[in-house]
Biotite code that builds the C-alpha atoms (Angstrom):
import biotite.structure as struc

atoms = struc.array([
    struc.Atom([112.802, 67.836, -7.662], chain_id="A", res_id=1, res_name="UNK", atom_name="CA", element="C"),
    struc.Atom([109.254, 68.241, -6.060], chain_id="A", res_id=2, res_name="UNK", atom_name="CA", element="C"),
    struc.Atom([111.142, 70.787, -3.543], chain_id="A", res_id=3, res_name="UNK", atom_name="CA", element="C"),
    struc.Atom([112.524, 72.799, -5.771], chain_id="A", res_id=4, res_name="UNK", atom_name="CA", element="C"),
    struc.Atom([109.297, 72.784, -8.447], chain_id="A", res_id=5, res_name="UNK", atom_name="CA", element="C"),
    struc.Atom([107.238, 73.499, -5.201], chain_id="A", res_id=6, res_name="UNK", atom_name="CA", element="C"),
    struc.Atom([109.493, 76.600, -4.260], chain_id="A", res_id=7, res_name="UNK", atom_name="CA", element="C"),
    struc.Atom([109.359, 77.822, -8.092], chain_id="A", res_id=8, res_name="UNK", atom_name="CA", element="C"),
    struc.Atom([105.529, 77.689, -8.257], chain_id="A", res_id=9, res_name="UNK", atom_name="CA", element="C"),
    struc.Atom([105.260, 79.310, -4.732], chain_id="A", res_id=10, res_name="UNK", atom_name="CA", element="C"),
    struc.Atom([106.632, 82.846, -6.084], chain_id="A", res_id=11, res_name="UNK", atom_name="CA", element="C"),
    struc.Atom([103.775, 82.239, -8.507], chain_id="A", res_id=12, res_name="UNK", atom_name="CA", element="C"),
    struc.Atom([101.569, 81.914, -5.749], chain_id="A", res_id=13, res_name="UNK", atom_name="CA", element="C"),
    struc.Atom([100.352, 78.982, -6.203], chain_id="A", res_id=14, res_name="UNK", atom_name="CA", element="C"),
    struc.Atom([100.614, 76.373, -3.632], chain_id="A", res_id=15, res_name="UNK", atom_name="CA", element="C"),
    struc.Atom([101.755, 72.854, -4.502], chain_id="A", res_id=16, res_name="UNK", atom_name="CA", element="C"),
    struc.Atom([100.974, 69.700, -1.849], chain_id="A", res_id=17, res_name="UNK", atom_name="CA", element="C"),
    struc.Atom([103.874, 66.840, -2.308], chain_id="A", res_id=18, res_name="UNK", atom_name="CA", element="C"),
    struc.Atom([103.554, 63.202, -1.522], chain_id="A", res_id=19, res_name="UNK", atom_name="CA", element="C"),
    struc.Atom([105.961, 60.633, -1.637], chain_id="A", res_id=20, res_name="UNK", atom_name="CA", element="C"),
    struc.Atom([104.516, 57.462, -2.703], chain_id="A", res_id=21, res_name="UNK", atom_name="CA", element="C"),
    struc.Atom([105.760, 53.644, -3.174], chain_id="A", res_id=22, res_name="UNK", atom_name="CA", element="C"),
    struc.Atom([106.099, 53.307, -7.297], chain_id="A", res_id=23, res_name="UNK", atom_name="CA", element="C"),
    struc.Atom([103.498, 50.612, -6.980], chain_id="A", res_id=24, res_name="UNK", atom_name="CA", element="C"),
    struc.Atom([101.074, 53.112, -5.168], chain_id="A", res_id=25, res_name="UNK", atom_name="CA", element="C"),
    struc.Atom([102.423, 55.826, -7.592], chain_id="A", res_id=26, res_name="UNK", atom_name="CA", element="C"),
    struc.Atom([102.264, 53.886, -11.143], chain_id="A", res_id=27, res_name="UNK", atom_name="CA", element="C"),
    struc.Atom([98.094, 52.392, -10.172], chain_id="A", res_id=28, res_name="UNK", atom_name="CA", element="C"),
    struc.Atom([97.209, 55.434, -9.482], chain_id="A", res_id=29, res_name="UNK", atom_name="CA", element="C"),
    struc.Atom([98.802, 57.152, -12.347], chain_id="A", res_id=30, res_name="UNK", atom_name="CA", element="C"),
    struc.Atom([96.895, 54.479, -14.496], chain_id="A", res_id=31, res_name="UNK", atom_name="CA", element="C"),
    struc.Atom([93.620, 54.194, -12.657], chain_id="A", res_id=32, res_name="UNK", atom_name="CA", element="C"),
    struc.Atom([90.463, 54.102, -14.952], chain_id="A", res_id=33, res_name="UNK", atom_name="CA", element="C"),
    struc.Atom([88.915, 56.729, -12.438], chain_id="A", res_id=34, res_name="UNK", atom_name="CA", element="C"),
    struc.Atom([90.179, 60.105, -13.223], chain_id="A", res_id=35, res_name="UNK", atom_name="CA", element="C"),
    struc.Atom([89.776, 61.114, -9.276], chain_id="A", res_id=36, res_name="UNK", atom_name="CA", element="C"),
    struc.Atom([92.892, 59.011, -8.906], chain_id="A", res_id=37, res_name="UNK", atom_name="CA", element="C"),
    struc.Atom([95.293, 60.640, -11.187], chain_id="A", res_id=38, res_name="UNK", atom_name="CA", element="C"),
    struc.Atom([98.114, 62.989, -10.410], chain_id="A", res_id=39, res_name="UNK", atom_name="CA", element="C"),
    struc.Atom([97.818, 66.536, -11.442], chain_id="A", res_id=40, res_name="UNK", atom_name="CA", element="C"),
    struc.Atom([102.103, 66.040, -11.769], chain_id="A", res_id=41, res_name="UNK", atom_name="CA", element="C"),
    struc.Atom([103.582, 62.748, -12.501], chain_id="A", res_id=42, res_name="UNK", atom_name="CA", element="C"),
    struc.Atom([107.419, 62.341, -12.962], chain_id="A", res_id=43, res_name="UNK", atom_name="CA", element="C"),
    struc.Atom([108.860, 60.319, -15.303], chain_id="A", res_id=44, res_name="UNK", atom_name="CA", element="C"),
    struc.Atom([112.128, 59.698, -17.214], chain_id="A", res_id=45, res_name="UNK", atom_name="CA", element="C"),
    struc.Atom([112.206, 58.409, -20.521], chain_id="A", res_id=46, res_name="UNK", atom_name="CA", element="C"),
    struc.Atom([115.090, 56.451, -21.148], chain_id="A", res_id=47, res_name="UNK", atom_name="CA", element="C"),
    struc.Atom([116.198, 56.583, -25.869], chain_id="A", res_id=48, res_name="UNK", atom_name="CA", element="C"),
    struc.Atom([114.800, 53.458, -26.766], chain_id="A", res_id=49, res_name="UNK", atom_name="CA", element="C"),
    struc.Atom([114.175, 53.778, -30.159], chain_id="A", res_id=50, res_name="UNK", atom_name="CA", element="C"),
    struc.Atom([116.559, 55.487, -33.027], chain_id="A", res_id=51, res_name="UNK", atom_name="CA", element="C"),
    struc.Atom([114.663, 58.339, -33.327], chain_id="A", res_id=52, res_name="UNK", atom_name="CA", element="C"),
    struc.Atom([111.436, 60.161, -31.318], chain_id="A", res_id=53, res_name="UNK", atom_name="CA", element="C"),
    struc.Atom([108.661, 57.385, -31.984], chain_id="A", res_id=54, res_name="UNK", atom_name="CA", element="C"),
    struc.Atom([108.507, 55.644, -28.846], chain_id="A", res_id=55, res_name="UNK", atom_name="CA", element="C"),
    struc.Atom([108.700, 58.621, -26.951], chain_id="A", res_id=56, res_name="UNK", atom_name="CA", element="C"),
    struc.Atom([105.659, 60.624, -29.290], chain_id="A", res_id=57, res_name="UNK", atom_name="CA", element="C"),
    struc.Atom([103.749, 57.377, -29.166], chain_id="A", res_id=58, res_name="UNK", atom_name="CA", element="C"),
    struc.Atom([103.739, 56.364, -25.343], chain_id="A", res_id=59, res_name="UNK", atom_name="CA", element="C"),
    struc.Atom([103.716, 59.768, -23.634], chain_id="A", res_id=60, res_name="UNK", atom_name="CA", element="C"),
    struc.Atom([101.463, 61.466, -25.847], chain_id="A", res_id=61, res_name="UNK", atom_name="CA", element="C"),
    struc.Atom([99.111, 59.830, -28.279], chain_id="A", res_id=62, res_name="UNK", atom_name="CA", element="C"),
    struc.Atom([95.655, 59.046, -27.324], chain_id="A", res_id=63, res_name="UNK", atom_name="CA", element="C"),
    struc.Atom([95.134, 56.500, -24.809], chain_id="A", res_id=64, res_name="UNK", atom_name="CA", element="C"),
    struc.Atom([91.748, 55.484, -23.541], chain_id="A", res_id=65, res_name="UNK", atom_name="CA", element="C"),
    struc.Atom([93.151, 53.808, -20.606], chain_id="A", res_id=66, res_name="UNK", atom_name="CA", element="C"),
    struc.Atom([96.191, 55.596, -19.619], chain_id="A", res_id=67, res_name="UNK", atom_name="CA", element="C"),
    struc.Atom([99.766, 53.460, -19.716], chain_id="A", res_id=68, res_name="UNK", atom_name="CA", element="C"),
    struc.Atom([102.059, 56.043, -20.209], chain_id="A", res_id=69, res_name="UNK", atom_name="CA", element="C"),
    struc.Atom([100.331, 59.023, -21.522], chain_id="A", res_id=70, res_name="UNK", atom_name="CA", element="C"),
    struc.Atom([99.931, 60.235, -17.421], chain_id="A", res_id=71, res_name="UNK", atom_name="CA", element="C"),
    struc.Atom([99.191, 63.311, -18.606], chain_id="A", res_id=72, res_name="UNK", atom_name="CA", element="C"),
    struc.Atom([96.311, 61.870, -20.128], chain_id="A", res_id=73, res_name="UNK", atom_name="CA", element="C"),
    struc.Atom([96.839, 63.906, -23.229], chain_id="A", res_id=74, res_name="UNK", atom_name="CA", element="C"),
    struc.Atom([94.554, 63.835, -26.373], chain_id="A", res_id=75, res_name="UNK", atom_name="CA", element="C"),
    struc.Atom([94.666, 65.535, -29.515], chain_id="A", res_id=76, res_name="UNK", atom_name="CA", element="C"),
    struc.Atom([93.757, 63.887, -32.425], chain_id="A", res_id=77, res_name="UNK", atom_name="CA", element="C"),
    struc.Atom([95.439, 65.758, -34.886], chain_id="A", res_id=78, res_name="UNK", atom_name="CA", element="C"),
    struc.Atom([98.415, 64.899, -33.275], chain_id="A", res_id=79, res_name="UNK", atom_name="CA", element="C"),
    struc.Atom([97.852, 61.461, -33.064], chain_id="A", res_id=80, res_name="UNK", atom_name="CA", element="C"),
    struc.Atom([97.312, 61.772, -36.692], chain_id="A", res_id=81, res_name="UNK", atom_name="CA", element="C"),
    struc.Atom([101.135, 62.723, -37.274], chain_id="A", res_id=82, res_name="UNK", atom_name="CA", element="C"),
    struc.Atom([102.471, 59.871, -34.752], chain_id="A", res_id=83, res_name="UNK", atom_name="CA", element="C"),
    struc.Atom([100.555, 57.052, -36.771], chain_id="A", res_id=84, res_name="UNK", atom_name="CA", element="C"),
    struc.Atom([102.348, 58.306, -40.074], chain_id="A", res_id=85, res_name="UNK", atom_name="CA", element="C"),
    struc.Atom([105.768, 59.666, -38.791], chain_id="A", res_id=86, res_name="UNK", atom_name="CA", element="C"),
    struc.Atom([107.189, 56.360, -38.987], chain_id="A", res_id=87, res_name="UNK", atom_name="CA", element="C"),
    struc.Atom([106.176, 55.493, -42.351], chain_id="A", res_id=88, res_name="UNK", atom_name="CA", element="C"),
    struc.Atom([107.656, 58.606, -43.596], chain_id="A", res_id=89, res_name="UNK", atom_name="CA", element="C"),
    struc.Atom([110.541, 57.973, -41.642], chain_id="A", res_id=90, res_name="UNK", atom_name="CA", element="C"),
    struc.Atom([111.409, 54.690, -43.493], chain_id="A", res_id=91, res_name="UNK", atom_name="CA", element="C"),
    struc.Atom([110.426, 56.390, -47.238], chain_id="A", res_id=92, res_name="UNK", atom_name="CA", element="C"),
    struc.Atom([111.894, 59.769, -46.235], chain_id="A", res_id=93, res_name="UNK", atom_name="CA", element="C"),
    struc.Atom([113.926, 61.075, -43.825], chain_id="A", res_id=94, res_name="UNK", atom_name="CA", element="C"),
    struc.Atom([113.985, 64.855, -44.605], chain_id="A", res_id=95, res_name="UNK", atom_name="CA", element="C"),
    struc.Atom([110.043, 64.601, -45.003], chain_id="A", res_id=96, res_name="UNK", atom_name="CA", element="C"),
    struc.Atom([110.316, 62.623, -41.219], chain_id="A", res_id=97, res_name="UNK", atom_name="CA", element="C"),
    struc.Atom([112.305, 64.818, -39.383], chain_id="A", res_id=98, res_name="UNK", atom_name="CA", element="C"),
    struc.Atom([110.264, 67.752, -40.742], chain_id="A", res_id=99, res_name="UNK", atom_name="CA", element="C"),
    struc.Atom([107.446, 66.004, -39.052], chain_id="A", res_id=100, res_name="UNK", atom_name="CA", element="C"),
    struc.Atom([109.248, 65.248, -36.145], chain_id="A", res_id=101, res_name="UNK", atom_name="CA", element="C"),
    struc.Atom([109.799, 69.035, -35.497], chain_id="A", res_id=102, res_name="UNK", atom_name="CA", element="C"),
    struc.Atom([106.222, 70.276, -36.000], chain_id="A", res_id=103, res_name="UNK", atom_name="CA", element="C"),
    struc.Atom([105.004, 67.785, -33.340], chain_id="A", res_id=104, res_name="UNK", atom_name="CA", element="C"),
    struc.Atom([108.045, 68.816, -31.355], chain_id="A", res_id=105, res_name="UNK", atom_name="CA", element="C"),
    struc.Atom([106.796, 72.798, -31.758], chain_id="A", res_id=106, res_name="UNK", atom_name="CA", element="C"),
    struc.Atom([103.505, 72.068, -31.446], chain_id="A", res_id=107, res_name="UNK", atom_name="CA", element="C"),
    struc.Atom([103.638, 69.982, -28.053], chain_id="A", res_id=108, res_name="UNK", atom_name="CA", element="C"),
    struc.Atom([105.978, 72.905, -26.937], chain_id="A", res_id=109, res_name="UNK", atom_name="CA", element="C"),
    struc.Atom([102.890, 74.853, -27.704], chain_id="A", res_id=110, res_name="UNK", atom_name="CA", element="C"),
    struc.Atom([100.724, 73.335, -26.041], chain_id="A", res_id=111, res_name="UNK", atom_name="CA", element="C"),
    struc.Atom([102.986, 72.172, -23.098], chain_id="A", res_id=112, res_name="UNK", atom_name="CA", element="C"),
    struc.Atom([100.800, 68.808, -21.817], chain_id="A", res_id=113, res_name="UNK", atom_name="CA", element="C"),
    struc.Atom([104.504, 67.648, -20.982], chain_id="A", res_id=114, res_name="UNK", atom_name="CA", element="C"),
    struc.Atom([107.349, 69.579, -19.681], chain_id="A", res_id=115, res_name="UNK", atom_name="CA", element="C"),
    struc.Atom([110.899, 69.091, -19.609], chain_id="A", res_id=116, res_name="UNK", atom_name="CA", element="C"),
    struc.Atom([112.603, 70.238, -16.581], chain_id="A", res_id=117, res_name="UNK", atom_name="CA", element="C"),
    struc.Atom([116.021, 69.047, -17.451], chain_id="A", res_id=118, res_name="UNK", atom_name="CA", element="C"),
    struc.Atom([117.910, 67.425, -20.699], chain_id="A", res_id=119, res_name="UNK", atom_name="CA", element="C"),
    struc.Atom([120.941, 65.629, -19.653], chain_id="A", res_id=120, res_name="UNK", atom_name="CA", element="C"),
    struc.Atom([124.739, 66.276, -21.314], chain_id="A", res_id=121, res_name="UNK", atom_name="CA", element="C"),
    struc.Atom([127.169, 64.196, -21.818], chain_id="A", res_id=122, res_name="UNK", atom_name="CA", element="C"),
    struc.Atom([131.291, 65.010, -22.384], chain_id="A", res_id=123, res_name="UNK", atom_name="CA", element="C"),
    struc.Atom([133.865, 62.745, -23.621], chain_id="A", res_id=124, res_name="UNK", atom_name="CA", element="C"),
    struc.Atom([137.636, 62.913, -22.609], chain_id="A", res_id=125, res_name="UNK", atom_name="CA", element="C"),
    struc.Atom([139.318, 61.097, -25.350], chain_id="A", res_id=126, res_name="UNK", atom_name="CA", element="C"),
    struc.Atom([142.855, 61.702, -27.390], chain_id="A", res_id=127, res_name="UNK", atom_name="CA", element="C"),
    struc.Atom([142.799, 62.572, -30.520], chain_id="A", res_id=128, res_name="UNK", atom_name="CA", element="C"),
    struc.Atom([145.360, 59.913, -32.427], chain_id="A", res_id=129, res_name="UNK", atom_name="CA", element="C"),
    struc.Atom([142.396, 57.784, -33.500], chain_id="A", res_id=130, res_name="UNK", atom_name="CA", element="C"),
    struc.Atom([139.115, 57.740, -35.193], chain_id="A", res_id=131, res_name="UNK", atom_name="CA", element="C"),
    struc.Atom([135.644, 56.427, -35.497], chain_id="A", res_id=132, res_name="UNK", atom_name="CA", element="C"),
    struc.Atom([134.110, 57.505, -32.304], chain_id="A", res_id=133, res_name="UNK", atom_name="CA", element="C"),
    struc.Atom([130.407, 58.033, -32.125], chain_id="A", res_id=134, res_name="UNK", atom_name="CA", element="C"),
    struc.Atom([128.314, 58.474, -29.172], chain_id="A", res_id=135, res_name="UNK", atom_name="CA", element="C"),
    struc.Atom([124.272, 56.751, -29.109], chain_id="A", res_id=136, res_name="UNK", atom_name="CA", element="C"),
    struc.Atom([122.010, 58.870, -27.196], chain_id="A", res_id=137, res_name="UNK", atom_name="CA", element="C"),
    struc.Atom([120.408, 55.250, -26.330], chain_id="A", res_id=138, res_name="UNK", atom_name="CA", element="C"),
    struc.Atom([123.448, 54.566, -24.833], chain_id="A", res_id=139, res_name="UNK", atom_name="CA", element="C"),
    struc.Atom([125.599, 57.316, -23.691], chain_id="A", res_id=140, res_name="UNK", atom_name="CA", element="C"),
    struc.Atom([127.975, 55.570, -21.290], chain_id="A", res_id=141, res_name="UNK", atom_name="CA", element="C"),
    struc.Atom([128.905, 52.655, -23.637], chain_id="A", res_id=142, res_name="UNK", atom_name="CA", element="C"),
    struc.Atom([131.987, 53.461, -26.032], chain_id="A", res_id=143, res_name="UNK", atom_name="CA", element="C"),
    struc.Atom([131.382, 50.890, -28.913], chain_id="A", res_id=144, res_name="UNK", atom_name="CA", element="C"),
    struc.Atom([135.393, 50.556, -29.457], chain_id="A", res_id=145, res_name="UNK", atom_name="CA", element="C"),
    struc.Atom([134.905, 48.122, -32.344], chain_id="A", res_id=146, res_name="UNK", atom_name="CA", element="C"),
    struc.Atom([134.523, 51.399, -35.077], chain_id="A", res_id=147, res_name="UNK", atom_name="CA", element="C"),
    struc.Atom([137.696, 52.689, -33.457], chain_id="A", res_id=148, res_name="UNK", atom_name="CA", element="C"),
    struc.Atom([140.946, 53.390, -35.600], chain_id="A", res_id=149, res_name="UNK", atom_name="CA", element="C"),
    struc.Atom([144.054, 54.223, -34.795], chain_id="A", res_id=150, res_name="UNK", atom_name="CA", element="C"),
    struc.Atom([144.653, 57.575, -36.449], chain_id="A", res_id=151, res_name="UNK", atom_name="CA", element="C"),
    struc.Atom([147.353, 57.325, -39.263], chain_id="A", res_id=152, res_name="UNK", atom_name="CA", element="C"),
    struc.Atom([150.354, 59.124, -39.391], chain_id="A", res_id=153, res_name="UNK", atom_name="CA", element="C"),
])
């Protein structure tokens, strides 16, 4: 990934120096108190962990004075604002949520302190004689077969 972001910036001109480190090396330096230390590009995946955007709002991009997993060491208070009562409105309403949800979304696309270089897919073969199939983003390889049905008929 580093390769290919390196050859993508280069026809930018702009010149990008790589290092592979350990994860241990990587992750204390990514969380160092002094800022001389950090990455200007840190990797990460973020694996659904939650039903909905919280965690991922929460640990990547609100506020942090000592950085954990905000390593892009973003800070923007109104934004932090919206992740300490998107949850709330979540649980009293879930039109009002996701309408939250989305401005954050827009406005960190604005602002771009993360990027997302890829989203990953996922396809099903299945028949079609039965019903009750749902897939969970937190778990997209799992088929929960207990909702399954044959179809009737």
């Amino acid at each position: 990934m580093a390769t290919l972001i390196k050859s993508s910036l280069a026809h930018l001109n702009i010149s990008l120096s790589t290092q592979s480190l350990a994860w241990p090396t990587q992750w204390a330096r990514g969380k160092s108190a002094g800022k001389a230390q950090h990455q200007d590009i840190f990797m990460e995946y973020w694996w659904p962990d939650y039903p909905d955007p919280y965690s991922w709002f929460v640990n990547l991009l609100q506020t942090q004075k000592q950085p954990y997993f905000n390593l892009s060491y973003f800070s923007d208070p109104a934004l932090d604002h919206q992740i300490n009562q998107v949850e709330t409105l979540m649980a009293t309403s879930t039109p009002a949520g996701s309408a939250l949800y989305r401005d954050m979304q827009v406005e960190v696309l604005h602002t771009a302190p993360v990027v997302a270089l890829y989203g990953a897919s996922y396809q099903y073969a299945m028949r079609g004689n039965f019903t009750g199939f749902s897939s969970d983003p937190a778990y997209p390889n799992v088929i929960f077969v207990y909702d399954l049905r044959p179809r009737a008929g």
